[in-house]
C-alpha positions as CSV (number, residue, x, y, z in Angstrom):
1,X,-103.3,-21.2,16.6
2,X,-100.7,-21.5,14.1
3,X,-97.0,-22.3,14.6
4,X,-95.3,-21.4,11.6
5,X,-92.4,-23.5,10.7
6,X,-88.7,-22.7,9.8
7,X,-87.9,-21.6,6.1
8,X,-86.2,-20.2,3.6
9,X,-84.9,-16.3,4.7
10,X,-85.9,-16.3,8.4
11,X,-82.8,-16.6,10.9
12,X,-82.8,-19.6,12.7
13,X,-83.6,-19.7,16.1
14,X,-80.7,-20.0,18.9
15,X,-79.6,-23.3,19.8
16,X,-81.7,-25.4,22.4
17,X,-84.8,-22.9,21.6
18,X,-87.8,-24.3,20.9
19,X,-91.6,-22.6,20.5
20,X,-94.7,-23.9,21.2
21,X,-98.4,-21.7,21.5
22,X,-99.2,-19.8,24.5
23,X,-101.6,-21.4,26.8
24,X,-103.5,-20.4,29.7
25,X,-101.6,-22.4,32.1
26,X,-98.3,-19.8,30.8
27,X,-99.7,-16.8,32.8
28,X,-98.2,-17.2,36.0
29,X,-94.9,-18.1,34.7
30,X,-95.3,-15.1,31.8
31,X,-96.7,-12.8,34.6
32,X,-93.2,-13.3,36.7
33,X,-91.7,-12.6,33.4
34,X,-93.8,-9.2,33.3
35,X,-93.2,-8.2,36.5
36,X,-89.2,-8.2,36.2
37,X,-89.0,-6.8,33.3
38,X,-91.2,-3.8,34.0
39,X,-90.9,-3.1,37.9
40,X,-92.7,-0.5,39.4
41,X,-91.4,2.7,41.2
42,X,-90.9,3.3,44.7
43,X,-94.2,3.4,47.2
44,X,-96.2,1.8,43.9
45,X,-96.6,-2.1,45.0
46,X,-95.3,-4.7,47.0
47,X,-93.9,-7.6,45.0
48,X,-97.2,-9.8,45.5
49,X,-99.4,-7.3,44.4
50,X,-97.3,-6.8,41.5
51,X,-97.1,-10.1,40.6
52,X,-100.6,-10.2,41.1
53,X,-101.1,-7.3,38.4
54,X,-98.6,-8.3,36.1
55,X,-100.5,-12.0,35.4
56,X,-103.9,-9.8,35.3
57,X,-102.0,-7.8,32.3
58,X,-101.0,-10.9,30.7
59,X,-104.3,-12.3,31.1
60,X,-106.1,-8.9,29.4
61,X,-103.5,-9.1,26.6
62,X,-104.2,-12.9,26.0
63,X,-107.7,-12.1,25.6
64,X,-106.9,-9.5,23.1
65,X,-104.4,-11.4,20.9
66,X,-105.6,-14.3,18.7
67,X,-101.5,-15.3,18.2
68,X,-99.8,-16.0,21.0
69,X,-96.3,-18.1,21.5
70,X,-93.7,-19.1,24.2
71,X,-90.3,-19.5,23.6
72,X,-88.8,-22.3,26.2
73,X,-84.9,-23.6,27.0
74,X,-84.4,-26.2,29.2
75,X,-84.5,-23.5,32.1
76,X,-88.4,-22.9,31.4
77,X,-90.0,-20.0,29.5
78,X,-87.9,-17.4,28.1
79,X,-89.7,-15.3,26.4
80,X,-93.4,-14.7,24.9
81,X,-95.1,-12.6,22.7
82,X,-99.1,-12.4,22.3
83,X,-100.5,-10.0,19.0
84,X,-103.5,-9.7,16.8
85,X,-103.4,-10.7,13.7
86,X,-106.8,-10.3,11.2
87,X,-106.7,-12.7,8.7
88,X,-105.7,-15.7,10.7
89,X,-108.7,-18.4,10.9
90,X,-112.0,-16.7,13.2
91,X,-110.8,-13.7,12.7
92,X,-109.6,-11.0,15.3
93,X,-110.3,-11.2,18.8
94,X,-112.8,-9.0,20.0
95,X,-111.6,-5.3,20.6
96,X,-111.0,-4.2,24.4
97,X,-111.0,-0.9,25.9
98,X,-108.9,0.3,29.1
99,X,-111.8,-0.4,31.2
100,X,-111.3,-4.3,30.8
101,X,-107.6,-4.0,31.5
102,X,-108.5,-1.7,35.1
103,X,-108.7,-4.7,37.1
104,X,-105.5,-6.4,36.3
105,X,-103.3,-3.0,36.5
106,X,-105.3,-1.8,40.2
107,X,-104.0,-4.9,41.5
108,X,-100.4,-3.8,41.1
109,X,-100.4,-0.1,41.3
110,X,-103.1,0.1,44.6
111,X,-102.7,-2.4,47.3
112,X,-104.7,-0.8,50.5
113,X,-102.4,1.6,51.7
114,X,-102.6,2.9,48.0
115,X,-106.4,3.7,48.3
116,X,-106.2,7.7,48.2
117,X,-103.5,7.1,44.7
118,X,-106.8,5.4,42.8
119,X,-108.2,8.3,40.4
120,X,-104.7,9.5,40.1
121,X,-103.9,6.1,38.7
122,X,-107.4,6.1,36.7
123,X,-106.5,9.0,35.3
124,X,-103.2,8.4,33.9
125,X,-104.4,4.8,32.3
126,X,-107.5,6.9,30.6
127,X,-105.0,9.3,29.4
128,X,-102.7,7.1,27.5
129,X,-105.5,5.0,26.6
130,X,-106.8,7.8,24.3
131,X,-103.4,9.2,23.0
132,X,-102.6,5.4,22.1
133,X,-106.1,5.1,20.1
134,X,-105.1,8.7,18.5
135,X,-101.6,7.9,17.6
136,X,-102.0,4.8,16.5
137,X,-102.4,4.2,12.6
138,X,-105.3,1.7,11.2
139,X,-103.4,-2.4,11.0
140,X,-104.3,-5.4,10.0
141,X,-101.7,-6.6,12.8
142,X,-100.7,-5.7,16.0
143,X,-97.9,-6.8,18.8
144,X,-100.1,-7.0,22.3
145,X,-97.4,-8.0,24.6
146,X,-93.8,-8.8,24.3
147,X,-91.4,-9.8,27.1
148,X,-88.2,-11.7,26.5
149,X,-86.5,-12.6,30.3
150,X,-83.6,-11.0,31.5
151,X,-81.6,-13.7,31.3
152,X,-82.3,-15.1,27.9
153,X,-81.8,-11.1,26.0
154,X,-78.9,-10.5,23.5
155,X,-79.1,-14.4,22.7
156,X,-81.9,-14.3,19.7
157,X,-84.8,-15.0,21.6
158,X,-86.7,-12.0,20.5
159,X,-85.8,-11.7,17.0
160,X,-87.2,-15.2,16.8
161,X,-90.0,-14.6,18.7
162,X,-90.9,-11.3,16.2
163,X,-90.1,-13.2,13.4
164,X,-92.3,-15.8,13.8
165,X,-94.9,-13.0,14.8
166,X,-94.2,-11.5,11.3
167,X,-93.9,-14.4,9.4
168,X,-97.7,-15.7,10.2
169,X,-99.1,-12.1,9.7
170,X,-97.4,-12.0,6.5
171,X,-99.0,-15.6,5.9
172,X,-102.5,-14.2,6.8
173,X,-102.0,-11.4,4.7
174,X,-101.1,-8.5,7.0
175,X,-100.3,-5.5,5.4
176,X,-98.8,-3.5,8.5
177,X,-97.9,-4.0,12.0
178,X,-98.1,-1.8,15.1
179,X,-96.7,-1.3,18.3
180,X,-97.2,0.6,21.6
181,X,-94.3,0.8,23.7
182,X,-92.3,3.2,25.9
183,X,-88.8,4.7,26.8
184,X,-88.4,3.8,30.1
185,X,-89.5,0.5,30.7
186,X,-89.1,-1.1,27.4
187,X,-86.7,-2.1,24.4
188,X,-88.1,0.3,22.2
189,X,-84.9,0.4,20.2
190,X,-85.6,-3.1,19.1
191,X,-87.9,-2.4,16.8
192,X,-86.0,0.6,15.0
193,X,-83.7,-2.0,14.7
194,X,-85.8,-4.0,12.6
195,X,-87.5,-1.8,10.4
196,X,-90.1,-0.8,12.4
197,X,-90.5,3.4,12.0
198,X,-91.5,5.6,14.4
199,X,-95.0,6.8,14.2
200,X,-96.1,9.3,17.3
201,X,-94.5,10.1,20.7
202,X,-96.4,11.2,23.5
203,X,-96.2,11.9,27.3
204,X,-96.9,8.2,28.5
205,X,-99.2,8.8,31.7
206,X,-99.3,5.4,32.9
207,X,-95.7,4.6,32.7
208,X,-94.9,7.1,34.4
209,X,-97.3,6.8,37.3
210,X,-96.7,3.0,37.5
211,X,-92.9,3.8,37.4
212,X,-92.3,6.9,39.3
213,X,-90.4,8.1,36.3
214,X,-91.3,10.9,33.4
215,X,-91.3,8.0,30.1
216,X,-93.0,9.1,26.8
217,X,-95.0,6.2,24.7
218,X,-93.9,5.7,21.3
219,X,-96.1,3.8,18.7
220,X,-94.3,2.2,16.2
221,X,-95.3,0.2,12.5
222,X,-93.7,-1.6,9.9
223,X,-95.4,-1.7,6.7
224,X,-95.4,-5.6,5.4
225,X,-95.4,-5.0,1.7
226,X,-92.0,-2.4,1.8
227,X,-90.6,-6.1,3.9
228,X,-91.8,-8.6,1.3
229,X,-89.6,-6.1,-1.8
C-alpha cells in the first residue's frame, strides 16, 4: 500500500499527526470510531451489538478498498479512511455486492429481540444498494469509508486524510472520484466544501432504518483532471 509523502501544494498536516496504512489489527479500534460517529436510533441495538456491527462494516469496506490509512496522535487513532483506487499496483480489489456486507450490518441492526425487524432491515439495505449502483457515475476511484473521531474534527485531520486519498489516486492516474454518503449521519458538507459536486439524491433506506430517522443518500464526485488545471 502506498503512503504518499508531503509535497509541494498539499496542506500540511496538523501538528503531532502522523499516518501510517490501515491494518487489520485497526478494526476494533476503527469500529469504536464507527460506532460513535454513526449511532443507531432508538430500539435498533444495544451498544455491543453495535459495536459488533460497526467493526463487521469496517471489516467489509477493508475488503473492498485496496488504499486504506490511519491517522494517529498520541491519544491513539483519529481518523481513517479506506477507498478504491484502480491504477494502484494489483489492481482493484475485487467488487462486492450488499450481500457480502449483510452479516456485518445484522449484527448491529437485529440483536434477538430484533428477530421479527429482519426483512424490514433486508429490505431497506437492498433498496439503497440498487439506487447507489444507479446513481452512481463510472470511477476509476472511489472513497469506501471515512470517519474522523469526534474529538479530533475541525482540527485538519480529514482534510489530510482526503488529501492523501486524492493525492495517490491522482498518482495512479485517477480521473474521478466518488462518494456515497448521507444527510443525517454524515459530514456530507465536507465534500462540497472541497470540490466535490453533487451528483444524485435519493431516499436513503438504510439510514434511515438503522437511524430511526427520514435521511436521503447523496453521491458525490470530483472530476481529477478540472483539480490538476
Amino acid at each position: 500500500m502506498t503512503v504518499p509523502a508531503a509535497g509541494p501544494g498539499r496542506a500540511a498536516p496538523p501538528p503531532g499527526l502522523s499516518f501510517r496504512p490501515f491494518t487489520e489489527g485497526d478494526v476494533p479500534a476503527c469500529g469504536r470510531l464507527a460506532r460513535d460517529a454513526w449511532p443507531a436510533g432508538p430500539g435498533i441495538a444495544s451498544r455491543e451489538t453495535e459495536l459488533a456491527g460497526m467493526e463487521g462494516y469496517v471489516g467489509y469496506s477493508l475488503g473492498s478498498s485496496n488504499w486504506g490509512e490511519v491517522a494517529c496522535t498520541d491519544g491513539g487513532i483519529a481518523g481513517f479512511l479506506l477507498g478504491r483506487i484502480d491504477g494502484l499496483p494489483g489492481g482493484p480489489p475485487p467488487e462486492r455486492g450488499v450481500l457480502g456486507e449483510v452479516p456485518s450490518m445484522l449484527a448491529s441492526a437485529l440483536g434477538d429481540e430484533h428477530r421479527p425487524r429482519l426483512l424490514g432491515f433486508l429490505w431497506s439495505l437492498a433498496l439503497t444498494e440498487v439506487k447507489v449502483r444507479l446513481n452512481t457515475p463510472a470511477s476509476d476511484a472511489s472513497v469506501e469509508m471515512f470517519i474522523v473521531g469526534s474529538g479530533s474534527r475541525g482540527k485538519g485531520v480529514g482534510t489530510a486524510l482526503l488529501e492523501r486519498f486524492l493525492e495517490a489516486a491522482r498518482g495512479a492516474g485517477a480521473s474521478s472520484v466518488t462518494v456515497y454518503t448521507d444527510e443525517l449521519m454524515s459530514n456530507w458538507r465536507f465534500y462540497e466544501g472541497r470540490g466535490f459536486r453533487r451528483v444524485a439524491s435519493f431516499h436513503d433506506n438504510i439510514t434511515s432504518h438503522y437511524s430511526g430517522s427520514p435521511s436521503r443518500g447523496f453521491v458525490f464526485a470530483l472530476d481529477l483532471r478540472v483539480q490538476k488545471g
